[in-house]
C-alpha positions, 0 to 999 in steps of 0.5 A, a space after each residue: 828815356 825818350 818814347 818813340 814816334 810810334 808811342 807819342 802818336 798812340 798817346 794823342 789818338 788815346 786822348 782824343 779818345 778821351 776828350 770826344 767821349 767826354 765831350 758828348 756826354 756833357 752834351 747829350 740831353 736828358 731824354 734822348 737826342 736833341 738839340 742842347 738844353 732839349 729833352 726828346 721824349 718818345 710817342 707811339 700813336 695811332 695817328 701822325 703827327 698831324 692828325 687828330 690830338 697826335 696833331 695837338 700835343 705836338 704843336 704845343 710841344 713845338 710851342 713849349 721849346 724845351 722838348 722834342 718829340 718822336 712820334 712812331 705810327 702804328 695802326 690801330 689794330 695792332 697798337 695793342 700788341 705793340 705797347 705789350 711787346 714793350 712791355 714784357 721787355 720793360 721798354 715802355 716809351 714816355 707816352 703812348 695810346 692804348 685800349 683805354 679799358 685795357 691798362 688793368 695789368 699796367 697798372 697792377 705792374 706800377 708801369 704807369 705814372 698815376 695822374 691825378 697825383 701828378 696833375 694835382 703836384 703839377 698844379 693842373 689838376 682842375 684843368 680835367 673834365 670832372 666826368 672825364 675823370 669819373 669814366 677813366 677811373 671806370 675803365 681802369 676798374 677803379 684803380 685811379 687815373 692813369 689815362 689821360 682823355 685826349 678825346 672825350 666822347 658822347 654817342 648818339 644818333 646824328 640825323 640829316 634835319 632837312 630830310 626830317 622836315 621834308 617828311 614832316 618827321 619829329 625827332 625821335 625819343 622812342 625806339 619805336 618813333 625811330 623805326 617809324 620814322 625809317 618805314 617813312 625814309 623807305 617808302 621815300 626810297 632814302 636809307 634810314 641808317 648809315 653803318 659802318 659794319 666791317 668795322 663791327 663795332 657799330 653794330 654792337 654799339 646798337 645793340 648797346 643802345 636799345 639794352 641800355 634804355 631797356 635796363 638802365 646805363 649801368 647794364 654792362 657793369 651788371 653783366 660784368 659782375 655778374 649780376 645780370 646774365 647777357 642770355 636775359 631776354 632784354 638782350 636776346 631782344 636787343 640783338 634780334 631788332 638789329 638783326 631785322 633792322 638790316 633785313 628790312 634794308 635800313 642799313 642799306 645792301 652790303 652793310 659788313 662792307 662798308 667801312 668808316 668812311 663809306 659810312 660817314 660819306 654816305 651820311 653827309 652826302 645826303 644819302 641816309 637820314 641818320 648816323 649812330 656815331 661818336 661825337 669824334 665826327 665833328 671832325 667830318 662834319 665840320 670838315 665843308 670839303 667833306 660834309 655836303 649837307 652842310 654843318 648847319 644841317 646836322 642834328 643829334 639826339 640821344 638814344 631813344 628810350 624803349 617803352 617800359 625801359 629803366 633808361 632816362 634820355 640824360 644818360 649818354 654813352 661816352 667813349 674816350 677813344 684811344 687814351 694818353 698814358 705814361 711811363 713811371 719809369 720815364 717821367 721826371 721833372 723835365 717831363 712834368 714841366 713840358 706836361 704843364 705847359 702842354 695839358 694846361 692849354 690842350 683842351 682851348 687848342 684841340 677845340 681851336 685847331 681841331 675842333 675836338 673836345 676833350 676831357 680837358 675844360 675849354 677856357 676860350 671857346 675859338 669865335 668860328 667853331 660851329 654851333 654843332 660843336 658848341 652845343 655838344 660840348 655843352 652835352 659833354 659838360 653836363 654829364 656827371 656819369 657815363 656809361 660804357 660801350 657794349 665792349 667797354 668791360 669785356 677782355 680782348 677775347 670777349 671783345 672779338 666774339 662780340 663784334 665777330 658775332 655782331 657781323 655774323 647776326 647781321 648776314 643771318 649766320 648766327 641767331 640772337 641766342 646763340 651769339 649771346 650764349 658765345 658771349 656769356 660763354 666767353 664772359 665765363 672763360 675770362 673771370 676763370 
């Protein structure tokens, strides 16, 4: 029997049907969509793709050929729920930045891709920082490497060396050379100190300075065991030096208002002598449009000591910003070929390009980075063991009272002992 018009046009639609559904399948790429023989891998950051180590994982990408990646920005305060929300929905992407001391219940769940294991099945192990390495394992509690140090970072005071040899100063290795030295920028009518206090967590890094001199580098780890109480009198003494410090003026008027880049303009235009900061800086100190005082007219020194203190002038606090984690459940050998390429040569292009250091070996150093750059990388590279920031074994609550405090202590809301009782108040209710 012959089949009608209608049933022979019907036929063609449904294998047309059928080809164009098999012909994108065959098409479609490992990871997502891309151009043929491509993966496409998914990225949230806390930069754009041309910022910082965002910029430098993307140009080896690029380099590379075979991958491509989609790079989602999401502010930094709320880059934290974000990756939670994704989470609980068990829809991690292939890589994102995160709280590099808050990935304990990542970890725990087997959501993310153990690094060291898979460096060293990559062959790429030995491109990491050893003392890198040792701070990651830190901050995950010691459960192992499970971040990778896309910025490594060491902290300390950066000061104008033309306004200390104006005033016949010297480099300061007490706290108390340091103080002097700001009653001298005073009398000059020159602020001592550039703070970025809205952004809070330069004040508590002050703090963290004078009781790590006082007790030792391992202070926070103490508290957090619960071996050193953060109501002892070290503490108490820490909190009130940076509560008179700014009603002296050294952090100039209005310091809860000044922000990140407020702060570091007012340092490299001149118009304060020193700069508590991380050595992720370097990227406004060497950046002439910004930097007017010149790189060559920037100095470091570590924190100082404190008379009768444990604390030694090698030990630096060290910070690796935002880290890079993966997902277990995205990776796979596609994904560890483009890992190869890319974190074999990240630390030679972040230093090139950026002029970042990392927590990956620079085998090439580039001729024309500054020699502010170099010799801080030479710091970075002689560090065995770092120590934590003030926050660095807090939880997320902890973390909020603590530098909510520290502004607090600043505009005399707060006393030192009652912001330290909130905190050891707050410490108490997380190990619950």
């Amino acid at each position: 029997m012959k089949k009608s018009a209608l049933s022979i046009l019907l036929s063609i639609v449904l294998l047309f049907s059928i080809v164009g559904c098999s012909s994108q399948n065959n098409d479609s790429s490992s990871s997502g969509d891309g151009e043929e023989g491509t993966q496409t891998l998914k990225f949230i950051s806390e930069d754009t793709a041309d910022e910082s180590d965002a910029s430098v994982v993307m140009d080896l990408t690029e380099e590379y050929g075979k991958t491509n990646i989609e790079i989602e920005t999401v502010l930094q305060a709320n880059l934290m729920q974000k990756i939670q929300l994704l989470t609980a929905s068990n829809d991690l992407p292939e890589l994102f930045k995160f709280e590099s001391n808050q990935l304990g219940d990542l970890i725990d769940n087997d959501q993310l891709l153990d690094l060291e294991k898979t460096f060293t099945d990559l062959g790429i192990y030995d491109k990491l920082n050893p003392g890198a390495v040792n701070l990651l394992k830190t901050l995950s509690g010691d459960r192992g490497l499970y971040t990778l140090p896309v910025e490594l970072n060491i902290e300390g005071f950066w000061y104008n060396k033309k306004l200390f040899e104006e005033n016949n100063l010297e480099v300061p290795t007490t706290w108390d050379e340091m103080l002097a030295a700001s009653e001298v920028f005073m009398e000059k009518g020159i602020q001592p100190f550039a703070v970025a206090g809205k952004e809070k967590w330069p004040i508590t890094r002050l703090i963290n300075g004078y009781v790590m001199r006082l007790y030792g580098a391992d202070v926070m780890e103490r508290v957090s065991k619960g071996e050193l109480s953060i109501t002892d009198e070290g503490f108490i003494e820490a909190a009130t030096l940076v509560q008179d410090m700014n009603a002296k003026g050294y952090f100039g008027e209005g310091v809860n208002t000044i922000d990140y880049d407020t702060a570091s303009n007012t340092f490299l235009q001149g118009n304060a002598a020193m700069y508590y900061m991380g050595s992720w800086a370097l990227n406004e100190f060497n950046d002439e449009n910004l930097n007017k005082i010149g790189v060559d007219n920037v100095g470091f020194f570590n924190i100082p000591l404190v008379e009768g203190g444990k604390g030694t002038l090698d030990e630096y606090s060290m910070n690796a910003g935002l880290t890079l984690s993966f997902s277990k459940d995205k990776y796979n050998e596609e994904v560890g070929e483009w890992m190869k390429h890319v974190f074999s040569n990240y630390g030679d292009k972040a230093i090139a390009e950026r002029g970042l250091i990392s927590g990956f070996k620079v085998e090439n150093m580039p001729e024309n980075v500054s020699e502010l750059t170099k010799t801080t990388l030479e710091k970075v590279n002689e560090i065995e063991n770092g120590a934590l920031w003030f926050e660095g074994y807090f939880d997320p609550k902890t973390k909020t009272v603590s530098e909510d405090g520290a502004q607090n202590l600043l505009n005399e809301g707060t006393t030192p002992e009652e912001y330290m009782s909130k905190l050891e108040e707050s410490l108490k209710n997380a190990s619950k």
